[in-house]
C-alpha positions in Angstrom: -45.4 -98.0 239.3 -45.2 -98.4 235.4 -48.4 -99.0 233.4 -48.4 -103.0 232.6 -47.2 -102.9 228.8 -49.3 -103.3 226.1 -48.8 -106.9 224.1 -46.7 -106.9 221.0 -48.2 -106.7 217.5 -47.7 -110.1 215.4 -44.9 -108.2 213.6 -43.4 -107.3 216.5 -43.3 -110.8 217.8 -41.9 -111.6 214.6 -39.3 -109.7 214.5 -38.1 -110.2 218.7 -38.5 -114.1 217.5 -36.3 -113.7 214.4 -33.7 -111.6 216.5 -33.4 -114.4 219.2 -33.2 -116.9 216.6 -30.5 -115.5 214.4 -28.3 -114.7 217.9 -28.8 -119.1 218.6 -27.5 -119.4 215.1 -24.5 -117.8 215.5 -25.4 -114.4 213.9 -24.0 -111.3 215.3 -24.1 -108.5 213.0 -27.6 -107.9 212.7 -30.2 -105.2 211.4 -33.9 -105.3 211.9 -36.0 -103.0 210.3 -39.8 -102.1 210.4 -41.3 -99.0 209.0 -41.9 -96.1 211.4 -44.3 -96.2 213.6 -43.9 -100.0 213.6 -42.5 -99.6 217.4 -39.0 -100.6 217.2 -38.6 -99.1 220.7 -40.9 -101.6 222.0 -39.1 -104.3 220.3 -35.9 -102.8 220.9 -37.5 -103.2 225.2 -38.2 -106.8 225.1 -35.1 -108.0 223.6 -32.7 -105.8 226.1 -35.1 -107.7 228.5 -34.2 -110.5 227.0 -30.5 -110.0 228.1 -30.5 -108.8 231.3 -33.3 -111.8 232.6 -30.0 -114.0 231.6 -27.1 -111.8 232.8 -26.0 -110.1 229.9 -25.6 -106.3 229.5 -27.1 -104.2 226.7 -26.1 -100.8 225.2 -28.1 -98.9 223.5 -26.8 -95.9 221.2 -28.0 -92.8 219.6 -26.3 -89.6 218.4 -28.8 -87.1 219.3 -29.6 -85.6 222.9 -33.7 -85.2 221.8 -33.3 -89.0 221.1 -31.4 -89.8 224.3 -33.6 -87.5 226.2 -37.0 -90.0 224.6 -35.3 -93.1 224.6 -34.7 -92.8 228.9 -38.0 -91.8 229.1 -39.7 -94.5 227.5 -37.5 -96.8 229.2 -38.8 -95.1 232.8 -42.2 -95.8 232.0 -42.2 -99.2 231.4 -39.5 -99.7 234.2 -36.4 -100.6 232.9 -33.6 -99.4 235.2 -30.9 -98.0 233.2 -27.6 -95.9 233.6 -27.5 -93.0 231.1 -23.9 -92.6 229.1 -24.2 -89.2 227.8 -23.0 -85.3 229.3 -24.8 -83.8 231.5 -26.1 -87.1 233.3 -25.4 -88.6 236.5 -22.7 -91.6 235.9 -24.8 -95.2 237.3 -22.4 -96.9 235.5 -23.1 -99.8 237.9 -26.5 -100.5 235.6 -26.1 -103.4 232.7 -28.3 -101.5 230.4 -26.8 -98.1 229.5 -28.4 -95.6 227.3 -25.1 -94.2 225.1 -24.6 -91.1 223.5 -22.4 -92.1 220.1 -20.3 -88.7 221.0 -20.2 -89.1 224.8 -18.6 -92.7 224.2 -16.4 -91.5 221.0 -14.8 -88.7 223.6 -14.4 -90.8 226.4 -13.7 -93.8 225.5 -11.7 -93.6 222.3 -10.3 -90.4 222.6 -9.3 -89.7 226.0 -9.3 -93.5 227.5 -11.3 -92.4 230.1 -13.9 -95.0 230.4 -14.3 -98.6 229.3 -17.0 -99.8 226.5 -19.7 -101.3 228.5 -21.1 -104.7 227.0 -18.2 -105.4 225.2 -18.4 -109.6 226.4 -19.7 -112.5 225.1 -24.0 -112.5 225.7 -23.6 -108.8 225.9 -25.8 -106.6 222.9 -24.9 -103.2 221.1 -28.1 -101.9 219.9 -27.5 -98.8 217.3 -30.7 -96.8 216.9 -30.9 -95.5 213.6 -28.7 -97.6 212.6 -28.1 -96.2 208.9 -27.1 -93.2 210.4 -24.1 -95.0 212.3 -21.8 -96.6 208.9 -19.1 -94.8 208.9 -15.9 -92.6 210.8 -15.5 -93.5 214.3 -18.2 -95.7 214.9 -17.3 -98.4 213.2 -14.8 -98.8 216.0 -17.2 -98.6 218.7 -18.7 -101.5 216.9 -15.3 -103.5 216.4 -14.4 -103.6 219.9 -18.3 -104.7 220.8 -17.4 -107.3 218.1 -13.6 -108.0 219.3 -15.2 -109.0 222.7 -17.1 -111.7 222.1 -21.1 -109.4 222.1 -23.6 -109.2 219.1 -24.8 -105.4 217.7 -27.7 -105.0 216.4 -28.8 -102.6 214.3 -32.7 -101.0 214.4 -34.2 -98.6 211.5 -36.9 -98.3 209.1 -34.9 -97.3 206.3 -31.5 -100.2 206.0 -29.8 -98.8 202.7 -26.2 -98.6 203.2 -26.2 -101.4 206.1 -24.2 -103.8 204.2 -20.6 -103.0 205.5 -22.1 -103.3 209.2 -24.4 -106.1 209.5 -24.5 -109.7 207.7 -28.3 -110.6 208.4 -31.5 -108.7 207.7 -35.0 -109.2 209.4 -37.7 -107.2 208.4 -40.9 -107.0 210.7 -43.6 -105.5 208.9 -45.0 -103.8 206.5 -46.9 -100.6 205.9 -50.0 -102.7 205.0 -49.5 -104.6 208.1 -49.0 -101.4 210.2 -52.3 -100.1 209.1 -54.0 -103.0 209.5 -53.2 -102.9 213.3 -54.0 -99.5 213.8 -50.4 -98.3 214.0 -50.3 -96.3 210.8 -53.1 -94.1 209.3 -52.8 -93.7 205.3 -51.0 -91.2 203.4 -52.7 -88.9 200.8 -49.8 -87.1 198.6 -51.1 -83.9 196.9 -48.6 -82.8 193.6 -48.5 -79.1 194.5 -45.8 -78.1 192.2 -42.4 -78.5 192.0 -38.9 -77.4 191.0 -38.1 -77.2 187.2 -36.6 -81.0 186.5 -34.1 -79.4 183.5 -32.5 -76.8 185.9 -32.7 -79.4 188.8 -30.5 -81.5 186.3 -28.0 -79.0 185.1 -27.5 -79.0 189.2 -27.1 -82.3 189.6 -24.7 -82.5 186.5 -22.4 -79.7 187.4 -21.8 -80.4 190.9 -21.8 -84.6 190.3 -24.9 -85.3 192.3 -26.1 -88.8 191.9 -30.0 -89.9 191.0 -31.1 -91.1 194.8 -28.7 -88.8 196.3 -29.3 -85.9 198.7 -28.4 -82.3 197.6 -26.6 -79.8 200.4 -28.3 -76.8 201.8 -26.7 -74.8 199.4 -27.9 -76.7 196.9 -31.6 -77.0 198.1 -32.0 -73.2 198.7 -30.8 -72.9 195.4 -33.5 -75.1 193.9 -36.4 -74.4 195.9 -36.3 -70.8 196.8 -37.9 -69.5 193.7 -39.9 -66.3 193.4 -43.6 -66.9 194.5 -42.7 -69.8 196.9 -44.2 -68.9 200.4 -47.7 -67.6 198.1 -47.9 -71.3 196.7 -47.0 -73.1 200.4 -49.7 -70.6 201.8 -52.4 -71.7 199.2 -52.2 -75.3 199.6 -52.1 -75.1 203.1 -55.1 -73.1 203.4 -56.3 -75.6 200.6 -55.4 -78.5 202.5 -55.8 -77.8 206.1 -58.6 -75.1 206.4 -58.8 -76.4 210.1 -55.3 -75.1 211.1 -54.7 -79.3 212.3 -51.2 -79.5 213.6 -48.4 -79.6 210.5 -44.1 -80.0 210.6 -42.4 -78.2 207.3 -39.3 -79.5 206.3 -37.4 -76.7 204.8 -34.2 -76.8 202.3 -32.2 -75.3 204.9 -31.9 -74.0 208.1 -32.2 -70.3 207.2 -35.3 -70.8 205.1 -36.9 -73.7 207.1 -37.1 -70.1 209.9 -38.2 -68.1 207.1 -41.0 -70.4 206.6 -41.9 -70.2 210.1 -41.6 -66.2 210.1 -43.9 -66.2 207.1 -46.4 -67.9 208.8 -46.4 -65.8 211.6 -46.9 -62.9 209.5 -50.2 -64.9 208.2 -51.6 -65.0 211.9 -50.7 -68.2 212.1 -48.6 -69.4 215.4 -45.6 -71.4 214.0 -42.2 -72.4 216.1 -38.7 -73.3 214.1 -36.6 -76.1 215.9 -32.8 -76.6 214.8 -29.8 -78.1 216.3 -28.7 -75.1 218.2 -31.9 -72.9 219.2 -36.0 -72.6 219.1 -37.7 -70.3 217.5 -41.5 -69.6 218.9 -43.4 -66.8 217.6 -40.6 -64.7 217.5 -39.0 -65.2 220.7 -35.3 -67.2 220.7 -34.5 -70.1 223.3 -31.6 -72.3 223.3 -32.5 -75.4 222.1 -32.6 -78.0 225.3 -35.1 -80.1 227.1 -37.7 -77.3 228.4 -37.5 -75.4 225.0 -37.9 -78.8 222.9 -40.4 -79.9 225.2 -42.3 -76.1 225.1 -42.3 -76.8 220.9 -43.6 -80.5 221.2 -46.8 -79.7 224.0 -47.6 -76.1 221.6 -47.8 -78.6 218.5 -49.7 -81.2 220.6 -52.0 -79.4 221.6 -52.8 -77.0 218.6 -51.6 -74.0 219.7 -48.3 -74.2 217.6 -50.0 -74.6 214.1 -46.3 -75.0 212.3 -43.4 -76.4 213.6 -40.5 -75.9 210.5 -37.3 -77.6 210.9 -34.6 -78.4 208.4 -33.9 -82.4 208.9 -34.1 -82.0 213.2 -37.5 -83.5 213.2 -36.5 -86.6 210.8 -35.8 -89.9 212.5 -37.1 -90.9 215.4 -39.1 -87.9 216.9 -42.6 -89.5 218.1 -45.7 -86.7 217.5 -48.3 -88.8 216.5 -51.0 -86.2 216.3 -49.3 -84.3 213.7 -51.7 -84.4 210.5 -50.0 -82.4 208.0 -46.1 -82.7 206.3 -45.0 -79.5 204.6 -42.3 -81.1 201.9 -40.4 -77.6 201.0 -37.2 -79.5 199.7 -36.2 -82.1 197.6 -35.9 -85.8 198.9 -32.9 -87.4 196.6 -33.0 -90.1 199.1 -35.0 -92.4 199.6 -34.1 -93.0 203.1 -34.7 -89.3 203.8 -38.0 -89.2 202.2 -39.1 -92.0 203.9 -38.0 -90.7 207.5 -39.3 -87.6 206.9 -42.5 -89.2 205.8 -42.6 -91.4 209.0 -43.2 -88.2 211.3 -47.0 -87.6 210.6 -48.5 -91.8 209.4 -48.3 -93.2 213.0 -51.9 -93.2 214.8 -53.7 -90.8 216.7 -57.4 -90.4 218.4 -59.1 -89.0 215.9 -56.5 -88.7 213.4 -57.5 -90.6 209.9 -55.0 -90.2 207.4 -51.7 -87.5 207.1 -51.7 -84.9 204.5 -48.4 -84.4 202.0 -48.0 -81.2 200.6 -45.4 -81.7 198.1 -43.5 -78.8 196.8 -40.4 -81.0 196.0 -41.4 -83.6 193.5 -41.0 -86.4 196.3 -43.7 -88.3 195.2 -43.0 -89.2 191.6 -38.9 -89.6 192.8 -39.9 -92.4 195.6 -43.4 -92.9 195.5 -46.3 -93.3 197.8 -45.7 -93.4 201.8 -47.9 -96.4 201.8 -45.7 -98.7 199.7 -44.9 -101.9 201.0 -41.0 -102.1 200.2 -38.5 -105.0 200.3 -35.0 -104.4 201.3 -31.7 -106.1 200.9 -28.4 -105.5 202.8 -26.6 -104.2 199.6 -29.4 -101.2 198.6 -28.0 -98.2 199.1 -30.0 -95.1 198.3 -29.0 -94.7 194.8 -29.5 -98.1 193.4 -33.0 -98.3 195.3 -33.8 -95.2 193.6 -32.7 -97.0 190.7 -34.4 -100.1 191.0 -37.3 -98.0 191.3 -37.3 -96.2 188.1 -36.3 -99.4 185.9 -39.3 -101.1 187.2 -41.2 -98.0 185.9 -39.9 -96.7 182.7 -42.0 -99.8 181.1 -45.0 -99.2 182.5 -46.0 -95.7 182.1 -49.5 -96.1 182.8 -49.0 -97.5 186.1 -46.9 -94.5 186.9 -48.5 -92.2 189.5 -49.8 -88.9 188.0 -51.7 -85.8 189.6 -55.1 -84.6 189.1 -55.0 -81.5 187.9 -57.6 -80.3 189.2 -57.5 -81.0 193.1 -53.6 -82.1 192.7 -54.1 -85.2 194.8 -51.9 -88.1 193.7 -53.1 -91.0 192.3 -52.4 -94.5 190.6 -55.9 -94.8 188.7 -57.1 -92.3 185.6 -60.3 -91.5 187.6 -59.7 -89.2 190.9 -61.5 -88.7 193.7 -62.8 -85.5 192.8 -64.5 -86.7 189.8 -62.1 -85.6 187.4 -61.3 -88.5 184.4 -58.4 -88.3 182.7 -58.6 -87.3 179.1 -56.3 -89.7 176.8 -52.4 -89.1 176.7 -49.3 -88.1 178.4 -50.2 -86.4 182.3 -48.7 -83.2 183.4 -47.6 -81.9 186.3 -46.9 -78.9 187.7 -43.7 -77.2 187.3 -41.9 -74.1 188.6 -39.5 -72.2 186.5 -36.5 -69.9 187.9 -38.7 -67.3 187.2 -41.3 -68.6 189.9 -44.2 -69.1 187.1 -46.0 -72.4 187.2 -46.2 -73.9 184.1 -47.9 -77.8 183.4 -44.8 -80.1 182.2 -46.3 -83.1 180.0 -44.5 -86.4 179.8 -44.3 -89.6 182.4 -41.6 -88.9 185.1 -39.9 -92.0 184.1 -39.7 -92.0 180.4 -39.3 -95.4 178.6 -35.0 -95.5 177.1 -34.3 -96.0 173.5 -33.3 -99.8 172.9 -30.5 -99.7 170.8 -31.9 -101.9 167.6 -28.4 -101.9 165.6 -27.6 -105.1 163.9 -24.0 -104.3 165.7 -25.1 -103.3 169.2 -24.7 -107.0 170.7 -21.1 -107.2 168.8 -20.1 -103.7 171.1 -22.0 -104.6 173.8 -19.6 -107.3 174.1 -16.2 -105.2 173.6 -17.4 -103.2 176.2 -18.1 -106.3 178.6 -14.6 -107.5 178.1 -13.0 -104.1 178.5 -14.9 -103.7 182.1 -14.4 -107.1 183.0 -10.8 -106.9 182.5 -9.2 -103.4 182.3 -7.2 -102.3 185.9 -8.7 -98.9 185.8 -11.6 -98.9 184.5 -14.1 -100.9 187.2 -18.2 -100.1 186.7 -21.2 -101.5 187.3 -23.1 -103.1 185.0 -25.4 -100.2 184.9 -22.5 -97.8 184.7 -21.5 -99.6 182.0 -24.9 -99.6 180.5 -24.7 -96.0 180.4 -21.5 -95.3 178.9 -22.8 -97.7 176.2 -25.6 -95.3 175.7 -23.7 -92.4 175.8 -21.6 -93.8 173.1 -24.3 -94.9 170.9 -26.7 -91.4 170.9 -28.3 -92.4 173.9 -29.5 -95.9 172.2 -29.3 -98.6 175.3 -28.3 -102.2 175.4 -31.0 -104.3 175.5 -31.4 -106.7 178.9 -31.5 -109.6 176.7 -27.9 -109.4 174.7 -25.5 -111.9 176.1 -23.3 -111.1 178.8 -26.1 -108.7 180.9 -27.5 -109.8 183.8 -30.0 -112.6 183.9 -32.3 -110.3 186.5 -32.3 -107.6 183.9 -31.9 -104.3 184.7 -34.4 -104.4 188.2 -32.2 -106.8 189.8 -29.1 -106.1 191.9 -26.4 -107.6 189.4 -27.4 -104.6 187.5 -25.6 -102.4 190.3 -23.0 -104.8 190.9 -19.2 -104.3 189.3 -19.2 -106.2 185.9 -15.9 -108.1 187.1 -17.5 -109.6 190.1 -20.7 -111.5 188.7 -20.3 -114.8 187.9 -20.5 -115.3 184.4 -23.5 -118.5 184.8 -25.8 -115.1 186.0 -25.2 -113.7 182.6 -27.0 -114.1 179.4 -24.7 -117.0 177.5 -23.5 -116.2 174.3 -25.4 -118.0 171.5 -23.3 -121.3 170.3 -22.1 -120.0 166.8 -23.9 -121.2 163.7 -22.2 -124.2 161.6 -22.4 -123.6 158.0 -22.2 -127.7 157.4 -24.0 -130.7 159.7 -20.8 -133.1 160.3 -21.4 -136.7 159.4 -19.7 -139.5 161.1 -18.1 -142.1 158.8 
């Protein structure tokens, strides 16, 4: 017999209440998101309750078997009968809630016709599960023919960037303040171990057209990170920050090194275990990587006797190890969304657990800030402009930028640390590593201020340039696009917010990263009525 089920958080109410209220209003494209550790699962369990108690059917999708594999067996234990859609599984097709695999139902029923889309009518749900991993190829017509026949979908993740082409309404149920305040989350302290060299991790991003807030390849990450000296400086802040050995998850910049890390640690005397897609890797020994051998990784970690479990992004979104007290950052986070998702494996609660410990060898915290943040979405973010959004709101304000103590490397937002140390007057530093693998301090903010173009002439091209993007066939950018190629032109001098024609929000609003030909010219600054060189006087 299940366990009776614990009641819902306020936020959780909030967002099952918002859900059922948006459906009544005739919404049916809709996202929900909560930060990790919020329990969207148990949201995501009384709404498909929801359903069926009236007659609909539900179907709920993910794209990974270790997710399918967790999302049946929470729906076991609090006793929710359920037909699996997925290889390998029986077929109870005769169930109205069906746990989908995104490939199973790709294969079967768009491929080869083999099968029909279950809860395809009207009341019938489509609930994607990591939703912002679900935009694009062929599930967007998974999603049409939900839409097609008559159901809603609805669309669950802590991180929505990207959602706009799929859904039409956001709800947001909680916040990280609000998580911690019902014992969901623990707090994060980020330590500034070192990171890669910003000028050569530029000259990357440059030559191979990698946008700020945008992911780099494996190719690209190994390239970055794997400098001389690396495993010696992962070792020493981990003996430096975990002395106790309390259970840890590295994220590596690829596959290959994420098992190099774990081989290293092994060599310490550490027990470590490497998870990927394809196998397990536990002190040594090789498993293919199903149920027993995920299941082997997850009780060693649980119950200390795995000290390290490195993966490359396997352990991201969704996997639920609460007890884990210590995230290894060993690549680069250009996304938001991934640094986020990776951050959301070690903040949710544990007995005995009081805060999760970042060791950041990728400069994660300056690029996307503190895990703790309470953040505001919107439907049209995407991971570059929130990155953007982000920095503008910075570049001001240097001295509310976060900076690292240099002497216990801990992260902070104040100019006194916890360790005592006071910050002398002028620019922080932080910890760099060269190609060389030497450490060296780079001085500066990590958001320097731009160069306001003062010219008597800079409104007067600001203007041409306005018109060209507002009216040229080819040539279609954003308003920051634009902004830069003004810079560009103009020795790296910027526009300044407050010339006519740039957006009334400035540059932290989202008409900043909106094409200049599609804002409406009363959310521009308005041109200044000329001067008259005479006062006219009736007769």
């Amino acid at each position: 017999m299940a366990d009776q089920p614990l009641p819902l958080w306020p936020h959780q109410q909030r967002g099952v209440d918002a859900v059922l209220s948006a459906i009544d209003a005739g919404h049916r494209r809709i996202c929900l998101t909560s930060p990790t550790g919020g329990g969207k699962t148990r949201i995501v369990q009384v709404l498909a309750q929801a359903w069926l108690a009236v007659g609909g059917r539900v179907a709920l999708y993910s794209n990974r078997r270790m997710m399918i594999d967790q999302l049946s067996e929470g729906l076991i234990e609090a006793g929710m009968y359920h037909g699996v859609r997925a290889a390998g599984w029986e077929d109870e097709r005769e169930h109205p809630f069906q746990v989908c695999s995104l490939q199973t139902e790709v294969s079967r029923v768009l491929k080869r016709g083999q099968l029909g889309l279950h809860a395809c009518d009207p009341g019938d749900l489509a609930i994607f599960d990591e939703g912002h991993l679900h935009t694009n190829g062929k599930v967007l017509e998974l999603r049409q023919r939900h839409l097609d026949g008559g159901a809603a979908t609805l669309d669950v993740t802590a991180t929505p960037l990207g959602m706009g082409g799929v859904c039409d309404h956001l709800i947001q149920a909680g916040t990280m303040s609000e998580l911690r305040a019902c014992g969901a989350l623990v707090p994060a302290w980020h330590y500034g171990c070192d990171e890669p060299d910003l000028a050569a991790f530029k000259r990357l991003r440059k030559k191979e057209k990698v946008q700020e807030g945008q992911d780099l390849s494996e190719r690209q990450q190994a390239e970055v990170m794997m400098t001389p000296g690396i495993m010696g400086r992962v070792w020493s802040w981990y003996c430096q920050l975990n002395p106790q050995f309390r259970p840890a998850v590295l994220f590596g910049p690829s596959v290959e090194h994420a098992l190099w890390f774990a081989e290293q640690f092994e060599k310490q005397g550490v027990r470590a275990a490497h998870i990927d897609g394809e196998d397990v890797w536990i002190s040594g020994h090789w498993h293919k990587a199903d149920a027993s051998a995920r299941e082997a990784v997850r009780d060693g970690s649980k119950a200390g006797d795995i000290k390290v479990v490195t993966n490359r992004y396997v352990l991201r979104e969704g996997v639920d190890w609460p007890w884990i007290e210590h995230l290894i950052l060993c690549f680069i986070a250009g996304s938001v969304q991934t640094y986020l998702q990776v951050g959301g494996r070690g903040l949710r609660a544990h007995p005995g657990k009081t805060r999760l410990t970042v060791q950041d060898h990728g400069g994660c915290w300056h690029r996307h800030g503190s895990l703790n943040e309470d953040r505001q979405w919107h439907l049209e973010y995407t991971p570059e402009i929130a990155y953007a959004m982000r920095a503008n709101k910075l570049r001001p304000t240097p001295d509310k930028q976060p900076v690292v103590c240099p002497k216990c490397g801990l992260v902070i937002a104040r100019r006194r640390c916890v360790c005592g140390f006071e910050f002398p007057p002028g620019k922080p530093s932080r910890p760099v590593v060269g190609t060389d693998g030497k450490v060296r301090q780079l001085i500066g903010d990590a958001f320097a201020p731009r160069r306001i173009s003062t010219a008597r002439n800079g409104p007067s091209k600001w203007e041409k340039m306005f018109w060209a993007a507002r009216k040229s066939p080819r040539w279609q950018p954003t308003f920051a696009g634009a902004a830069a190629y003004f810079a560009s032109e103009n020795y790296w001098n910027w526009p300044d917010p407050t010339w006519p024609y740039m957006p009334l929000d400035g540059d932290q609003g989202l008409d900043w990263h909106r094409l200049v030909r599609e804002v409406a010219m009363e959310r521009l600054v308005p041109k200044p009525e000329p001067r008259r060189l005479y006062e006219e006087v009736p007769l």
